[in-house]
mmCIF entry with sequence, helices, sheets and N, C-alpha, C, O atoms, coordinates in Angstrom:
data_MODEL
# 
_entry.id   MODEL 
# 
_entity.id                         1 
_entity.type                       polymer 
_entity.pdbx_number_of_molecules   1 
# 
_entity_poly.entity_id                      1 
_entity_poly.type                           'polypeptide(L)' 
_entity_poly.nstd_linkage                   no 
_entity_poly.nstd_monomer                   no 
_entity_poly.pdbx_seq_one_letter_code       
;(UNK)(UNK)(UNK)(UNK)(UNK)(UNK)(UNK)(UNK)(UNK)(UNK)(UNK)(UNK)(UNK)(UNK)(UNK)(UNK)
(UNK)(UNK)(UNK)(UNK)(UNK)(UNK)(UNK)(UNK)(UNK)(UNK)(UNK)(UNK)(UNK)(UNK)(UNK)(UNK)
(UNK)(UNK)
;
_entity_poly.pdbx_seq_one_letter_code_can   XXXXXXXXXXXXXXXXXXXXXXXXXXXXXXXXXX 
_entity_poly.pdbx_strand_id                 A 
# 
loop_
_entity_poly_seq.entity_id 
_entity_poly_seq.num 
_entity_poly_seq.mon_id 
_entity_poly_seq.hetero 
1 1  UNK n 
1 2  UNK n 
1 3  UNK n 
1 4  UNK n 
1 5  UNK n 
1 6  UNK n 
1 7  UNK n 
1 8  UNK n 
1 9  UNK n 
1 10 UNK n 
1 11 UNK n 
1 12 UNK n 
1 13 UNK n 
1 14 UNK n 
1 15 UNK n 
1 16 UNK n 
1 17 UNK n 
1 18 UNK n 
1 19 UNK n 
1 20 UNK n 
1 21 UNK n 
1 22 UNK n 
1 23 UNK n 
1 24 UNK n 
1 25 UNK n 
1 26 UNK n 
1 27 UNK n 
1 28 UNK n 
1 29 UNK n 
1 30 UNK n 
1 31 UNK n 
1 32 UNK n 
1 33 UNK n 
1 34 UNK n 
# 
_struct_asym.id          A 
_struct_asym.entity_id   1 
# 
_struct_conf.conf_type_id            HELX_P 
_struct_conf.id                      HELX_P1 
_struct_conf.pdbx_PDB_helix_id       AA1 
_struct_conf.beg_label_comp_id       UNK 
_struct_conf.beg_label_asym_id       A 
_struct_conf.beg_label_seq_id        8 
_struct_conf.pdbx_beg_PDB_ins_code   ? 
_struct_conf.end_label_comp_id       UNK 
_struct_conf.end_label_asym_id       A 
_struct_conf.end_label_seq_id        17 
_struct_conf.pdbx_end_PDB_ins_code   ? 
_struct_conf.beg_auth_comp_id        UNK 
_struct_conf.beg_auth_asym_id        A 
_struct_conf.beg_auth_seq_id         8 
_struct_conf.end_auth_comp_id        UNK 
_struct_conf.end_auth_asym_id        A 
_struct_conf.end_auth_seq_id         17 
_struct_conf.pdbx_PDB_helix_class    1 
_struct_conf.details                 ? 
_struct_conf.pdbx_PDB_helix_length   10 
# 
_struct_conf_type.id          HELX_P 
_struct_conf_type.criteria    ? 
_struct_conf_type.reference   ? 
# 
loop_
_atom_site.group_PDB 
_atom_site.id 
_atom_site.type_symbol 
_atom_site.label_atom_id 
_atom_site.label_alt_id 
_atom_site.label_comp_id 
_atom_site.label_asym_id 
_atom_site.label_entity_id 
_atom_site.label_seq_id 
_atom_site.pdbx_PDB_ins_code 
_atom_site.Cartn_x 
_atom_site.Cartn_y 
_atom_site.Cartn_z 
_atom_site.occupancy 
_atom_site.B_iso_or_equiv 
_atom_site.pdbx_formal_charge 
_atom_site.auth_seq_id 
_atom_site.auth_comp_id 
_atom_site.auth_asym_id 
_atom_site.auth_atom_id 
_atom_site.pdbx_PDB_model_num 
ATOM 1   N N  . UNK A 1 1  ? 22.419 -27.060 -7.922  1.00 0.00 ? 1  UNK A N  1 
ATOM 2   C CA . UNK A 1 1  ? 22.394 -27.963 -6.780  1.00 0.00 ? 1  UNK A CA 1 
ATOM 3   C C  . UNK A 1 1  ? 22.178 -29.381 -7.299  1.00 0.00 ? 1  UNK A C  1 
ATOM 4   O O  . UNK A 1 1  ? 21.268 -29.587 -8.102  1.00 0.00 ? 1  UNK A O  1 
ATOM 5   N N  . UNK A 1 2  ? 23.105 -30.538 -6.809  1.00 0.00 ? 2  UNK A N  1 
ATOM 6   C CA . UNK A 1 2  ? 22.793 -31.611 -7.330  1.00 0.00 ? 2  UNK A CA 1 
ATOM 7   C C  . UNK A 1 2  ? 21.357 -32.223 -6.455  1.00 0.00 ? 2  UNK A C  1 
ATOM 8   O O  . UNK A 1 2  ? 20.876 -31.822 -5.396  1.00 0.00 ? 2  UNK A O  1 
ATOM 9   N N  . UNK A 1 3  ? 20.829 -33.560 -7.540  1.00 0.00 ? 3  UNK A N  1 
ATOM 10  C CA . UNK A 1 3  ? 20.218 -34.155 -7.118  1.00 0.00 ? 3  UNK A CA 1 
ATOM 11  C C  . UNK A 1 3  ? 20.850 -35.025 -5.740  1.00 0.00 ? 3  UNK A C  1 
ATOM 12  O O  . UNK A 1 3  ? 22.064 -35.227 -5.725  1.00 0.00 ? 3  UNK A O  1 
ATOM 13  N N  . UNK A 1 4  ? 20.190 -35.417 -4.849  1.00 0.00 ? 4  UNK A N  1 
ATOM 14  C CA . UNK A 1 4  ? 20.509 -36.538 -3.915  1.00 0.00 ? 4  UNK A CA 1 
ATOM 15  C C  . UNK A 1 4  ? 20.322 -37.578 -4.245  1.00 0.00 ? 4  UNK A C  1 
ATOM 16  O O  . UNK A 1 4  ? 19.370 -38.007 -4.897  1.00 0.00 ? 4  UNK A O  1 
ATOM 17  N N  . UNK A 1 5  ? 21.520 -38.305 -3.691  1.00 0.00 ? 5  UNK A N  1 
ATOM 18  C CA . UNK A 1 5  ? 21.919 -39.791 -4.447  1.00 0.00 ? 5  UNK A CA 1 
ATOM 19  C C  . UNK A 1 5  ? 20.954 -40.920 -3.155  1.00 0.00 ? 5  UNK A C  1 
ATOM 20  O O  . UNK A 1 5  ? 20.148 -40.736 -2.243  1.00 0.00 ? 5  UNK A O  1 
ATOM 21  N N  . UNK A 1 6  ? 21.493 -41.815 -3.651  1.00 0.00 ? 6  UNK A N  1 
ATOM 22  C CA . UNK A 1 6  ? 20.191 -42.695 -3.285  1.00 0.00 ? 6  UNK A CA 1 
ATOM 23  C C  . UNK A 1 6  ? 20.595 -43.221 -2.242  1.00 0.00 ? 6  UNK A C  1 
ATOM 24  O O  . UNK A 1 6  ? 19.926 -44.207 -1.931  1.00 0.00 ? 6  UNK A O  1 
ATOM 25  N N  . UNK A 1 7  ? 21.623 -42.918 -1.390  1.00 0.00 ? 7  UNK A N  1 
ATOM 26  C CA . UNK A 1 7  ? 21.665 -43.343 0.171   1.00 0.00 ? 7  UNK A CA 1 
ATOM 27  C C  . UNK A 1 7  ? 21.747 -42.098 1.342   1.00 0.00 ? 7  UNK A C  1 
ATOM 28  O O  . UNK A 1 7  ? 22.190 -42.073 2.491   1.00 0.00 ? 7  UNK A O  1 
ATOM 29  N N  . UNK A 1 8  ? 21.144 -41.157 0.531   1.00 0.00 ? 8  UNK A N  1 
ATOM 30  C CA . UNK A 1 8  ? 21.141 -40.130 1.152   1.00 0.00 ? 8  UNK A CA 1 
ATOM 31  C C  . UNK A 1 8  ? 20.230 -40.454 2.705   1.00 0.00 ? 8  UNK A C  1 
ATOM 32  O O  . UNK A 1 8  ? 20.668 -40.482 3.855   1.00 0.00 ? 8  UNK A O  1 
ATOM 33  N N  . UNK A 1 9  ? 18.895 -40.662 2.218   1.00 0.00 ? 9  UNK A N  1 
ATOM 34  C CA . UNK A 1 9  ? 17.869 -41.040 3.360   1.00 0.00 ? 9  UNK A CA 1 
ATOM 35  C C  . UNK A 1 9  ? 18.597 -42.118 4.364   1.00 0.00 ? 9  UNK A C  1 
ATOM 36  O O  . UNK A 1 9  ? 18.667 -41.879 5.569   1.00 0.00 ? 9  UNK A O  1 
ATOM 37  N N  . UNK A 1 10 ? 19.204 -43.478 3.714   1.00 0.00 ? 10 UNK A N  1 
ATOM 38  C CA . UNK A 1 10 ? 19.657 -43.931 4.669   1.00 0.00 ? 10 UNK A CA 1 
ATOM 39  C C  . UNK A 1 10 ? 20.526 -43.472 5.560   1.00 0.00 ? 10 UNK A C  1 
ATOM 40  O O  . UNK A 1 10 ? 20.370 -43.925 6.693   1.00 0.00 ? 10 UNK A O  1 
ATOM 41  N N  . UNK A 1 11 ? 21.626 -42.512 5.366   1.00 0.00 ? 11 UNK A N  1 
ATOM 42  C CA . UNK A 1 11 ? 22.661 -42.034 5.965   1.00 0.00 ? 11 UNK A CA 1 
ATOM 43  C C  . UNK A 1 11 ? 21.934 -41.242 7.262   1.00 0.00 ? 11 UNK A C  1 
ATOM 44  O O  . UNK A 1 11 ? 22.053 -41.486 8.462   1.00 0.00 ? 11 UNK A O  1 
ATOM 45  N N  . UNK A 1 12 ? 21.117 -40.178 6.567   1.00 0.00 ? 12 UNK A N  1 
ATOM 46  C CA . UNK A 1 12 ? 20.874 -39.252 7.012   1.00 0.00 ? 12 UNK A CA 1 
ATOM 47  C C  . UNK A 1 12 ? 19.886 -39.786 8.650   1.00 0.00 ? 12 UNK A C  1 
ATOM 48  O O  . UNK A 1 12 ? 19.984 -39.274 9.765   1.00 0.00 ? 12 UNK A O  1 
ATOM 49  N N  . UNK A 1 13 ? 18.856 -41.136 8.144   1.00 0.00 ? 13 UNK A N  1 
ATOM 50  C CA . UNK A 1 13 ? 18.166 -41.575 9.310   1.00 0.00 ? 13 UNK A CA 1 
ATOM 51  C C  . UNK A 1 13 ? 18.614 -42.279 10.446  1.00 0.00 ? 13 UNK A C  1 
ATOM 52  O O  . UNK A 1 13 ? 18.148 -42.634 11.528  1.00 0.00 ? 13 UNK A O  1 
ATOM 53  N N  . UNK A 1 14 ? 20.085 -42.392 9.596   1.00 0.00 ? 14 UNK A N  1 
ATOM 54  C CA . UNK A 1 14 ? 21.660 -43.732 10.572  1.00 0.00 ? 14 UNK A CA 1 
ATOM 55  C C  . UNK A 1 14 ? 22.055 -42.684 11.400  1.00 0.00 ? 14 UNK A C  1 
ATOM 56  O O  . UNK A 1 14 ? 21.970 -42.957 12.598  1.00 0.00 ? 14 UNK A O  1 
ATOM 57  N N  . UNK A 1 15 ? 22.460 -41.574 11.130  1.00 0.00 ? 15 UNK A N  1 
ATOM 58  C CA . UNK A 1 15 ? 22.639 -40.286 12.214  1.00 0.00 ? 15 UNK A CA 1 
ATOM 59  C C  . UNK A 1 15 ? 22.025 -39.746 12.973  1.00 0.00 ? 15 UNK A C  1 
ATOM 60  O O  . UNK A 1 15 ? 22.505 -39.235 13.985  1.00 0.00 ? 15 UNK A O  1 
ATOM 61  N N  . UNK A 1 16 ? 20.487 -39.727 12.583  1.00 0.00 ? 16 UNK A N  1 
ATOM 62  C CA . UNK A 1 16 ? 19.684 -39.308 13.506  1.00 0.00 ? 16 UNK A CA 1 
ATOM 63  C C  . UNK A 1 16 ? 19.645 -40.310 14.194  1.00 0.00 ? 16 UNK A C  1 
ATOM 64  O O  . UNK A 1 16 ? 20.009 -40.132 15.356  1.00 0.00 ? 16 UNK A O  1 
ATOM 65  N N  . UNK A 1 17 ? 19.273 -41.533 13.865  1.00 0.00 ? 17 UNK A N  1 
ATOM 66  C CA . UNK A 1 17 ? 18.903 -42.646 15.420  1.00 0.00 ? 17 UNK A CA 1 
ATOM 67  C C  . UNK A 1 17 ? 20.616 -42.654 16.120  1.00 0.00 ? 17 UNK A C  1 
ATOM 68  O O  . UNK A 1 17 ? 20.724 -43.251 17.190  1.00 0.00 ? 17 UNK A O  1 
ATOM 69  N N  . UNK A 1 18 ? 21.604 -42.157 15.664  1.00 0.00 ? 18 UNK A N  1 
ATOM 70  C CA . UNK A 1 18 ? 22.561 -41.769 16.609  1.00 0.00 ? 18 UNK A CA 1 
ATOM 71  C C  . UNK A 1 18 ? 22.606 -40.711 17.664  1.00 0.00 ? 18 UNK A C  1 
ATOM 72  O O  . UNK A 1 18 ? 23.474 -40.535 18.519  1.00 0.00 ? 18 UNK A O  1 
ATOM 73  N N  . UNK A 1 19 ? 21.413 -39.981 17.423  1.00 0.00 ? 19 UNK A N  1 
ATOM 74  C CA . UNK A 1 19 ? 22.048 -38.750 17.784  1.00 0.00 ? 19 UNK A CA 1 
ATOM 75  C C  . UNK A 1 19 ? 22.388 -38.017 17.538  1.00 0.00 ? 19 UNK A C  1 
ATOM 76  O O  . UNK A 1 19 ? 22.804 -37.318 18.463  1.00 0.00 ? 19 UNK A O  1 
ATOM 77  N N  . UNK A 1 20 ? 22.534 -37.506 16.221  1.00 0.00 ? 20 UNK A N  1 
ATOM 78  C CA . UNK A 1 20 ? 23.461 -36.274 15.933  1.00 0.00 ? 20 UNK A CA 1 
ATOM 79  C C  . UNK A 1 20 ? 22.061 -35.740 15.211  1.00 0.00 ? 20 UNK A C  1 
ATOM 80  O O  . UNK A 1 20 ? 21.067 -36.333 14.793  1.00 0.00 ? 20 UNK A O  1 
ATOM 81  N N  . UNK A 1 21 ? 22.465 -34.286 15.262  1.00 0.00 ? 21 UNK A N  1 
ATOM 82  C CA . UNK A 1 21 ? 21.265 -33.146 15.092  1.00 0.00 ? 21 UNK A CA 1 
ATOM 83  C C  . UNK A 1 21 ? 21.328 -32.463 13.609  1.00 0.00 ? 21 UNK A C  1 
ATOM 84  O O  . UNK A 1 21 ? 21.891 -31.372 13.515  1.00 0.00 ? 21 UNK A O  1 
ATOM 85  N N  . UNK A 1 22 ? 20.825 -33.012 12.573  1.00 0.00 ? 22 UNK A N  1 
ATOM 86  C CA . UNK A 1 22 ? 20.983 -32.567 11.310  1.00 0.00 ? 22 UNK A CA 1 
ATOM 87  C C  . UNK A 1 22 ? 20.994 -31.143 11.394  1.00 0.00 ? 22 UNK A C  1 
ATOM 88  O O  . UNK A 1 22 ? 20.013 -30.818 12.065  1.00 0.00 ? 22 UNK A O  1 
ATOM 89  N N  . UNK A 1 23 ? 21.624 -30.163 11.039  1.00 0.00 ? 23 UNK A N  1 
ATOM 90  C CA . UNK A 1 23 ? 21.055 -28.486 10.812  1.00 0.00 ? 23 UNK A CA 1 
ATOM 91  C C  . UNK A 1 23 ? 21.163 -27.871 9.775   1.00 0.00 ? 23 UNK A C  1 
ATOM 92  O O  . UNK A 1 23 ? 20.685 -26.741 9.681   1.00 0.00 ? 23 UNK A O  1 
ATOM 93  N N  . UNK A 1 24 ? 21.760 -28.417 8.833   1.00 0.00 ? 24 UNK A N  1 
ATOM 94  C CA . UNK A 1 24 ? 21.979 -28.610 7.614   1.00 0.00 ? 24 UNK A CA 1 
ATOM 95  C C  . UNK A 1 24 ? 21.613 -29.429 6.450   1.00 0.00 ? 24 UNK A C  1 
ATOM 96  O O  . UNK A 1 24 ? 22.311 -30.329 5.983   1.00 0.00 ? 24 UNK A O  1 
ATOM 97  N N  . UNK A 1 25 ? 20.282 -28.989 5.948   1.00 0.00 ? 25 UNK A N  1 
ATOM 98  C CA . UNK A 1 25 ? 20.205 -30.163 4.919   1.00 0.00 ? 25 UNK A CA 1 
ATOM 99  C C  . UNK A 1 25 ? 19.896 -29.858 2.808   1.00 0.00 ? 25 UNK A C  1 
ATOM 100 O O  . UNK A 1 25 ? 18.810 -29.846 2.230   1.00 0.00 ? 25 UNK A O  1 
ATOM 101 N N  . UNK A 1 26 ? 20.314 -29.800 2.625   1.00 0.00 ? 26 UNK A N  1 
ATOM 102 C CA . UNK A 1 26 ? 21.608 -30.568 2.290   1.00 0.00 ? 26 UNK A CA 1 
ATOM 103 C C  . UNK A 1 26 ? 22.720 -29.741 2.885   1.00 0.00 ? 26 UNK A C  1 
ATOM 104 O O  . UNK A 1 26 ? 22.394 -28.590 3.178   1.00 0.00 ? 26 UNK A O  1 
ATOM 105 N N  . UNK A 1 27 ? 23.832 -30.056 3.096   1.00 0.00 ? 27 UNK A N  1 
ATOM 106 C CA . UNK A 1 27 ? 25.186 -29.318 3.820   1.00 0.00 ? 27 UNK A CA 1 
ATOM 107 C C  . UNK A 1 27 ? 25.792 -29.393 2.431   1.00 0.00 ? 27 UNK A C  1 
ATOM 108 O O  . UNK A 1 27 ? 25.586 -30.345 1.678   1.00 0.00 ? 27 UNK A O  1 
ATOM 109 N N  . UNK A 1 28 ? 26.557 -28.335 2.122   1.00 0.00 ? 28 UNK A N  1 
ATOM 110 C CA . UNK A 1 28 ? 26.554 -27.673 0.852   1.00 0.00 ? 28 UNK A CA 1 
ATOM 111 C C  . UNK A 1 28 ? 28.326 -27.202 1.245   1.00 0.00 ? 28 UNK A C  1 
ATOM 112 O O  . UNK A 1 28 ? 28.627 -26.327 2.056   1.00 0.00 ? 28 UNK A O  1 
ATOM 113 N N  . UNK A 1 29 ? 29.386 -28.095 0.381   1.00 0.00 ? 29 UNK A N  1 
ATOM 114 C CA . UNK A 1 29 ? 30.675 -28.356 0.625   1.00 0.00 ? 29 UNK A CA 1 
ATOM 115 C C  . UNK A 1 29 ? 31.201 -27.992 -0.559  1.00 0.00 ? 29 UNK A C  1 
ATOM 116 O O  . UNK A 1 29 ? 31.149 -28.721 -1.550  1.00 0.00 ? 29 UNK A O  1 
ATOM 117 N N  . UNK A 1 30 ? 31.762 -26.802 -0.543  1.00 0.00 ? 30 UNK A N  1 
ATOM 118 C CA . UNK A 1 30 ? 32.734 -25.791 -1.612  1.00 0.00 ? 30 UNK A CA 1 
ATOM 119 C C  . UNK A 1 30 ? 33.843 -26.379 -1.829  1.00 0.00 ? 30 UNK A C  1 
ATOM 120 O O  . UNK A 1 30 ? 34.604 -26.381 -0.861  1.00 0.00 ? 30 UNK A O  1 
ATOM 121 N N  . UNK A 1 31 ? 34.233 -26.915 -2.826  1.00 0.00 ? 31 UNK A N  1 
ATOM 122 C CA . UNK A 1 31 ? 35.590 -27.229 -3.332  1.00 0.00 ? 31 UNK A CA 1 
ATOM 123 C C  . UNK A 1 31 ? 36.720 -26.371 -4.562  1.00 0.00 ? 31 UNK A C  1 
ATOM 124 O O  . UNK A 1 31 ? 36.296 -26.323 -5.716  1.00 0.00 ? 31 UNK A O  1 
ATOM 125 N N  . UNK A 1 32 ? 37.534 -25.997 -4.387  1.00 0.00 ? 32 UNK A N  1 
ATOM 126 C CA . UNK A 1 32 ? 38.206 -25.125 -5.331  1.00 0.00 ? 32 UNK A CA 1 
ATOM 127 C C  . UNK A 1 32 ? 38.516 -26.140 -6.498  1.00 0.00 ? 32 UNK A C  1 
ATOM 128 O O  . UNK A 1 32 ? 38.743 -27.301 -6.160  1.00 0.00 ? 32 UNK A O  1 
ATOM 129 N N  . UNK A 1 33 ? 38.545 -25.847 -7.713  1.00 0.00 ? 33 UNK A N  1 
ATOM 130 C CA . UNK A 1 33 ? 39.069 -26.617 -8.787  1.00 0.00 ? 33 UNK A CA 1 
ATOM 131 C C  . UNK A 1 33 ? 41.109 -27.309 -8.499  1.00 0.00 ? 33 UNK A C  1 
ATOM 132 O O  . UNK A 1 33 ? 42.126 -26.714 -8.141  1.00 0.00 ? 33 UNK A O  1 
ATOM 133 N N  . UNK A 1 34 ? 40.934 -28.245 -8.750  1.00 0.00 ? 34 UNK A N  1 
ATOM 134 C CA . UNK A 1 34 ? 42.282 -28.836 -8.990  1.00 0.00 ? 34 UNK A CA 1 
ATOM 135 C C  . UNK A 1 34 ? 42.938 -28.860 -10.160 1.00 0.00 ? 34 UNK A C  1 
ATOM 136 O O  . UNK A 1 34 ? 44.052 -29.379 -10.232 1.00 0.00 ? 34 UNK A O  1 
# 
């Protein structure tokens, strides 16, 4: 699992004072090799 990069907190507190309902944290995004 990577570390969290350093605008993580900001992002994450820009969404919540939007409104949107974290349920996932970290949200964990599978990519196949290219």
């Amino acid at each position: 699992m990577p570390a969290r990069d350093f605008h993580h907190h900001v992002v994450k507190e820009a969404l919540i004072k939007d409104d949107w309902a974290i349920t996932d944290d970290p949200f964990v995004i599978e990519v196949e090799d290219l």
